[in-house]
C-alpha positions in Angstrom: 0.7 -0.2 65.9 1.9 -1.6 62.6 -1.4 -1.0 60.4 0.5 -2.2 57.2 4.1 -2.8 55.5 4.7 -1.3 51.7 4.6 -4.3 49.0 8.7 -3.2 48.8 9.6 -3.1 51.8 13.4 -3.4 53.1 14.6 -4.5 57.0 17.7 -2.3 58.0 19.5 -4.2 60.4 22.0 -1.2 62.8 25.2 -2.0 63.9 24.8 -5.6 64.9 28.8 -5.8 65.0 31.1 -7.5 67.5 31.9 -4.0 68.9 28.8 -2.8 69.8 26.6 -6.1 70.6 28.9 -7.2 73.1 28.3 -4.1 75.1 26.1 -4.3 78.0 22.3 -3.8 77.0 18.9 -2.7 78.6 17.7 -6.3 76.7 19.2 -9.5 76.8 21.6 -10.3 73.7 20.1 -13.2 73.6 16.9 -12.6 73.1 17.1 -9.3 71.0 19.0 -11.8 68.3 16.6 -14.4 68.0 13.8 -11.6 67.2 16.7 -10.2 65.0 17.1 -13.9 63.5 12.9 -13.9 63.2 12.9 -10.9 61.1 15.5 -12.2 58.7 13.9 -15.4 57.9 10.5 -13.8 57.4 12.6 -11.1 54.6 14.3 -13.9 53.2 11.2 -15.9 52.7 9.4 -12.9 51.1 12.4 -12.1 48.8 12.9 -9.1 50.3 15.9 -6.7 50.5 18.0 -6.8 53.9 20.4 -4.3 54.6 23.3 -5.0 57.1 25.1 -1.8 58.7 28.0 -1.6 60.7 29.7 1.5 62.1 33.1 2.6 61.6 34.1 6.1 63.2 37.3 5.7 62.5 38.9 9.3 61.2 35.5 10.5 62.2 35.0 14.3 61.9 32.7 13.8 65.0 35.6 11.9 66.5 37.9 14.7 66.7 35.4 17.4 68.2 34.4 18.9 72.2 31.8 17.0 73.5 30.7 16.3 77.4 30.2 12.9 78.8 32.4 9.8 78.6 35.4 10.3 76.9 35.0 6.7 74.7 33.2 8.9 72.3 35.7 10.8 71.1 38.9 9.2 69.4 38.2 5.7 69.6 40.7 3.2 69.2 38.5 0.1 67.7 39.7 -3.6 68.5 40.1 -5.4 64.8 36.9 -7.2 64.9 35.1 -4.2 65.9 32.8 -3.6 62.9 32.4 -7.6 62.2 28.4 -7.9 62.3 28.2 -11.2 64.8 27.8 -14.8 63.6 24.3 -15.1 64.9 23.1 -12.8 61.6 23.9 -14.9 58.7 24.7 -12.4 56.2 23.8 -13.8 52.4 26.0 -12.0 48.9 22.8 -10.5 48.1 22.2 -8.7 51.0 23.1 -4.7 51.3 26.2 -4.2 53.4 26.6 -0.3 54.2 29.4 0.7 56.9 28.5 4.6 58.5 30.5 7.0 60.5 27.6 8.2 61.6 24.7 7.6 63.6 22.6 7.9 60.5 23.3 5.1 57.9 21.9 7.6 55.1 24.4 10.5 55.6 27.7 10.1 53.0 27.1 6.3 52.6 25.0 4.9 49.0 22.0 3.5 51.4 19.0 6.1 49.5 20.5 5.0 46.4 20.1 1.4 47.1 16.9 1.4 48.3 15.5 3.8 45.5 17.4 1.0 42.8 14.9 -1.8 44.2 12.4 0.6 44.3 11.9 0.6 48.6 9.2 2.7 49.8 9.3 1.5 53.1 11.7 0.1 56.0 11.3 -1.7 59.2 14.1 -0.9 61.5 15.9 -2.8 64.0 19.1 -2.6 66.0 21.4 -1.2 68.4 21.4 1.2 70.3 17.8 2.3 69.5 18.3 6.3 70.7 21.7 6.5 68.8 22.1 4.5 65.4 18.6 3.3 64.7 17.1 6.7 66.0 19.4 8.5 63.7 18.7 6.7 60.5 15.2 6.8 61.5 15.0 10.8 61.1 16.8 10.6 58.2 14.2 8.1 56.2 11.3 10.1 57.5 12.8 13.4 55.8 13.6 11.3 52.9 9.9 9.9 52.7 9.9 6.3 53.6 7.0 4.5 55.5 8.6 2.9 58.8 8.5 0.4 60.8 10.1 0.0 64.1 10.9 -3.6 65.8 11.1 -2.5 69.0 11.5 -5.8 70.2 14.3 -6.1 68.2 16.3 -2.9 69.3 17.9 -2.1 72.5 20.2 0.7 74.2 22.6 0.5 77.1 20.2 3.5 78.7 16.2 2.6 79.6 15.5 6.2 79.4 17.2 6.9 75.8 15.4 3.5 74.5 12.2 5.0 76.1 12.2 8.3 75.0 13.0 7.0 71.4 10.2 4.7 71.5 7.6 6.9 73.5 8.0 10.3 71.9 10.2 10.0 68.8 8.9 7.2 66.6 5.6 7.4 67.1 6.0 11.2 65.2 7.9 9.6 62.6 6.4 5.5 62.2 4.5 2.9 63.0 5.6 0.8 65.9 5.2 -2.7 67.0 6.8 -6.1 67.3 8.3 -8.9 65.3 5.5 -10.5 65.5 3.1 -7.9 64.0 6.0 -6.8 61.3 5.9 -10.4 60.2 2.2 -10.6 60.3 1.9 -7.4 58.2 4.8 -8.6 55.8 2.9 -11.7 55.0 -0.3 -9.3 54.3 1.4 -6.9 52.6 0.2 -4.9 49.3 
């Protein structure tokens, strides 16, 4: 349950790209952008901070090592739109645009840094695919200290049981969860 949202708070949108969106989901595209969409507006109209991330693995150190499982993984060979964020999420200058290799959008890119600039104490998270990108960047702000909060109705994964297991047993160690509806009740009563 979302109790409260920090008075700087920042929404970190993962990997809402043409790449990965496109890709069949557990949730219906549809519908996970328009609670995307919901989340923006609410930011924008409280004046604060969105960050936009994409994934690149290109040259990857990741990329080039053993792992099981489907072979997609490992040396990918991107199409040239792939890491274009879709035209649903109007993207504004001011907004943060970080690009990982990752699945964590904190390791080797200058996301801390920009948060810490506008002084963000806490995040609300949303994206794809909720056991892989937003999972990752997840563990990362909890070590880092942030309060979070997790959209889950604005996340999804192309397996139920990853997006479950994320939801049931990870974030509640780590965050508060709930729905764009609560994180934009809390946003307007935040302190």
């Amino acid at each position: 349950m979302i109790t409260a949202l920090d008075k700087h708070t920042a929404l970190i949108l993962i990997d809402l790209q043409e790449g990965i969106v496109h890709v069949p989901r557990i949730h219906p595209r549809k519908e996970l952008l328009a609670k995307v969409i919901d989340l923006i507006n609410a930011f924008r109209i409280a004046t604060l901070p969105i960050v936009i991330v994409n994934v690149d693995p290109t040259n990857a150190p990741w990329t080039k090592s053993r792992k099981e499982g489907n072979a997609q993984h490992s040396s990918p060979t991107l199409s040239a739109d792939f890491t274009k964020i879709v035209e649903e999420i109007h993207t504004k200058p001011e907004d943060v645009f970080i690009t990982k290799q990752t699945w964590n959008a904190f390791y080797n890119t200058p996301l801390h840094e920009a948060l810490q600039k506008r002084n963000i104490t806490g995040i609300v998270l949303a994206g794809i695919a909720t056991s892989i990108g937003v999972e990752g960047t997840a563990r990362a702000a909890s070590e880092l200290g942030y309060n979070i909060s997790f959209a889950i109705d604005a996340m999804s994964d192309s397996i139920l049981e990853a997006h479950q297991h994320s939801i049931n047993t990870i974030f509640p160690r780590i965050g508060e969860i709930g729905d764009t509806d609560q994180i934009v009740a809390a946003l307007r009563n935040r302190k």
